[in-house]
N, C-alpha and C positions, 0 to 999 in steps of 0.2 A: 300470817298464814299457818304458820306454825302452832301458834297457839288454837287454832280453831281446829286443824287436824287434831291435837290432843287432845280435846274436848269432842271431838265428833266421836273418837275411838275409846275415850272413855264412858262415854255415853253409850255406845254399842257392846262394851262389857258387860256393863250395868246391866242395859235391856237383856241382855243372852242369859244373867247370871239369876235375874229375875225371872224368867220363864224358865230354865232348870228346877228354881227353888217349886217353881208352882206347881211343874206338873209332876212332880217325885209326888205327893200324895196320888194325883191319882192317878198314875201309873200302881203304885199299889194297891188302890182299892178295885183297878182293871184287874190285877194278876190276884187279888183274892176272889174276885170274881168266877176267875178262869178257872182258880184252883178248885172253888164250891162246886162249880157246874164239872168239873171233865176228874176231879178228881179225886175230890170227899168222898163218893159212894164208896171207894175203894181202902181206900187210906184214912178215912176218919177226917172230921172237921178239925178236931185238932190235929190230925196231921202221926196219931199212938199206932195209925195202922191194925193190923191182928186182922181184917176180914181177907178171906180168900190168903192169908200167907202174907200180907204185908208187912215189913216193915215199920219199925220206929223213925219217924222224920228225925226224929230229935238225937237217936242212934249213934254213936260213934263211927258205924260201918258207915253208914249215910251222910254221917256230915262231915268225914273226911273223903269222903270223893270229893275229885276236883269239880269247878263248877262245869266244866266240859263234859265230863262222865256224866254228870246228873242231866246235862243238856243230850247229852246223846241217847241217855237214856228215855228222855223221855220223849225224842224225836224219832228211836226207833223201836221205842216199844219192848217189855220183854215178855216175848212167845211163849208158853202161847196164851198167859191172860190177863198182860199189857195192852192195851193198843198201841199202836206207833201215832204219834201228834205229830208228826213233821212235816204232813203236808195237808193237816188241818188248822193246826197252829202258823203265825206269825214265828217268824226271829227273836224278834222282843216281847211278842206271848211268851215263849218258851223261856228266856233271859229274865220275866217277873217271878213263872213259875220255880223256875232253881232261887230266887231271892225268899220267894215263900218259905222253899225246901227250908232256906237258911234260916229263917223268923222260928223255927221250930225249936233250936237248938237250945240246949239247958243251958 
């Protein structure tokens, strides 16, 4: 009995560690998604910023905020020519989008 309990629950690591593996792509190609559609107009496809006062993603001011700061930020918008995503956005929309923030950095 024992042995089949450790075979069942290493079987059920495997499966969990396999489905992590699989959907990290695209979960990423969700959150580049997100980022094209709600946020490139603004910030540039790469992310160099300069339209309306943006921002360099890739920035030092930018990419040492913590990842909470960049989630707050972009949950509550900043006034007045942000918008707030936080209650158009998912949790883990907003959680790919700061991962994007990070893909930027030099």
């Amino acid at each position: 009995m024992t042995k089949l309990s450790f075979r069942l629950g290493l079987l059920t690591l495997m499966a969990g560690g396999l489905i992590a593996v699989c959907s990290s792509p695209a979960a990423a190609q969700d959150a580049a998604a997100t980022y094209k559609a709600k946020c490139a107009m603004c910030h540039g496809v790469d992310g160099k910023g300069g339209k309306m006062g943006t921002k360099d993603f890739a920035s030092a001011d930018i990419q040492s905020q913590s990842d909470a700061q960049l989630a707050e930020t972009i949950s509550k918008g900043k006034p007045p020519k942000m918008p707030a995503y936080g209650t158009k956005l998912s949790a883990d929309e907003i959680k790919g989008l700061v991962a994007q923030i990070r893909s930027f950095k030099k």
